[in-house]
C-alpha positions as CSV (number, residue, x, y, z in Angstrom):
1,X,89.2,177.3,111.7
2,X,90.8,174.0,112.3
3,X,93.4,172.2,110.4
4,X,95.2,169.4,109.6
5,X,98.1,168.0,108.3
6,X,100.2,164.8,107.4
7,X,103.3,164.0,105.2
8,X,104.5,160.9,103.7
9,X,108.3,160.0,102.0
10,X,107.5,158.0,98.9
11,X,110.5,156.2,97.0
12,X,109.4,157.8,93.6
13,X,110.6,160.8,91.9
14,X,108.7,163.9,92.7
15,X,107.5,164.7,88.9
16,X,106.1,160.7,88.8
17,X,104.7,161.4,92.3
18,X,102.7,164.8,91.2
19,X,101.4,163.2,87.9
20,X,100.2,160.7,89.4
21,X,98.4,163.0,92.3
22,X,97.1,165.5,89.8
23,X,95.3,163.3,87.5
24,X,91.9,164.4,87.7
25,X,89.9,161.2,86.5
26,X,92.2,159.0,89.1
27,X,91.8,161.0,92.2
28,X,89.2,158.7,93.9
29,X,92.5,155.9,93.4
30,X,93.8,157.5,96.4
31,X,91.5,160.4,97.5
32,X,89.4,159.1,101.0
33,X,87.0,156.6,99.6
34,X,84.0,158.8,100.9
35,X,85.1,161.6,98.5
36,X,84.7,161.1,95.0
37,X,85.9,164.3,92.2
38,X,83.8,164.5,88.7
39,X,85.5,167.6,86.4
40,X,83.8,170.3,85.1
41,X,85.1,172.8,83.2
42,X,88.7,172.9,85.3
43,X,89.6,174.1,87.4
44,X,86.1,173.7,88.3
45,X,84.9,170.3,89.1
46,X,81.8,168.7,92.0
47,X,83.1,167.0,95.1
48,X,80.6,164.2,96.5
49,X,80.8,163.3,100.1
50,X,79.2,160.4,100.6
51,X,79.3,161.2,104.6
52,X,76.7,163.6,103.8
53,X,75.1,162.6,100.2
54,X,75.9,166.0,98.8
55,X,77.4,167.6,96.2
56,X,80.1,170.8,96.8
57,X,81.3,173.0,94.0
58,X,84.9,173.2,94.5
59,X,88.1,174.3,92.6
60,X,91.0,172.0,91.7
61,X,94.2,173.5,90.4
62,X,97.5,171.8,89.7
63,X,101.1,173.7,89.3
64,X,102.8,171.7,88.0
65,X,106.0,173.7,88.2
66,X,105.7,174.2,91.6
67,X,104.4,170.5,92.3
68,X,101.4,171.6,94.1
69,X,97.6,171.1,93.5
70,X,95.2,173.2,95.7
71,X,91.4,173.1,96.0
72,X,88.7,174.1,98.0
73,X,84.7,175.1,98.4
74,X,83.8,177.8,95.4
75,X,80.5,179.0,96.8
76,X,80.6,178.3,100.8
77,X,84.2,178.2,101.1
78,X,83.8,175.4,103.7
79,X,87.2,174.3,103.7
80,X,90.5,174.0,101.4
81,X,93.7,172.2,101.0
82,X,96.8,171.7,99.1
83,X,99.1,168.9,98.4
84,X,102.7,169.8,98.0
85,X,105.8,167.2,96.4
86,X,109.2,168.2,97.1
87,X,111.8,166.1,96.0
88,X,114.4,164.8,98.5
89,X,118.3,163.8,97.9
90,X,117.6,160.0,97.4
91,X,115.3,160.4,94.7
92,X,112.5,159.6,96.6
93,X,110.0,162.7,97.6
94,X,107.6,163.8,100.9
95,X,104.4,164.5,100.1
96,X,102.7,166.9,102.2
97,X,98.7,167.3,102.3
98,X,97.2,170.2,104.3
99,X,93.7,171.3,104.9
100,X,91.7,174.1,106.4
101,X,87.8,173.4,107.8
102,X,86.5,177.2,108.0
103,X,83.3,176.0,109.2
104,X,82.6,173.0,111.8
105,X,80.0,171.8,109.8
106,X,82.8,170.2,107.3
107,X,85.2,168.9,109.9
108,X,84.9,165.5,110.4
109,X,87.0,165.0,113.4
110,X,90.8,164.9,114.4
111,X,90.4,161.2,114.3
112,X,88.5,160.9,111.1
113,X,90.6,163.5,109.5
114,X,94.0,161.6,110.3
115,X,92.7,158.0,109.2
116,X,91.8,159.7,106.0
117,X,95.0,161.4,105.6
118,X,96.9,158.8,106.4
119,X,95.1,156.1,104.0
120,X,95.4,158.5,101.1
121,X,98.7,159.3,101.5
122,X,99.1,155.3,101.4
123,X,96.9,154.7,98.6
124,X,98.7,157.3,96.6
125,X,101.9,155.5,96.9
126,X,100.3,152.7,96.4
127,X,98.9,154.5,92.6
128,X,102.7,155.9,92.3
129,X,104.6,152.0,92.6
130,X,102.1,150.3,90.1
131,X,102.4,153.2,87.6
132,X,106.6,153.6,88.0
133,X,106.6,149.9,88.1
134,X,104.4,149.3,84.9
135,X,107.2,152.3,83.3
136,X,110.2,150.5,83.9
137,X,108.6,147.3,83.4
């Protein structure tokens, strides 16, 4: 097993941060651009990796009241991963993103893995500005 993880302080607070993360029909706005998410019937929903032109049945569940969405492979159970928001003193919040490759075959690679961590994590607060911006706006 092999995993990975990166965290990112975003000026936003953590319940505008987590709304914006768990909306299901935005997630390609900040997920890696080779992943796209289509729901289901939640929390099940069909994960296409473009790296390898397939389709994975996953699982995709948000908690809210803990400000944490998980997911991961149902069938396989080829990898998994959570994202966590905690909210810090200055109003901003860290967001934390972790995931687990159980089986080689869906590891892309240290590298690859920490490009697409850290470009998500950037494109999320990206998604998080425009959206608190067009609020207060």
């Amino acid at each position: 097993m092999t995993e990975y993880e990166r965290s990112r302080t975003m000026p936003a607070q953590p319940e505008h941060v987590f709304d914006q993360a768990a909306q299901v029909d935005q997630l390609d706005a900040w997920l890696p651009h080779a992943l796209h998410v289509h729901a289901e019937d939640p929390p099940a929903v069909t994960v296409h990796a473009d790296r390898t032109d397939e389709d994975t049945s996953a699982l995709l569940r948000a908690r809210r009241e803990q400000m944490r969405l998980e997911w991961g492979t149902r069938e396989q159970g080829g990898y998994a991963g959570w994202l966590q928001v905690a909210g810090l003193d200055s109003g901003a919040s860290e967001v934390t993103v972790h995931l687990s490759f159980f089986d080689d075959d869906h590891d892309p690679g240290e590298q690859a893995v920490a490009e697409a961590l850290e470009s998500s994590l950037r494109r999320l607060e990206e998604q998080v500005r425009l959206r608190v911006d067009n609020a207060g706006g």
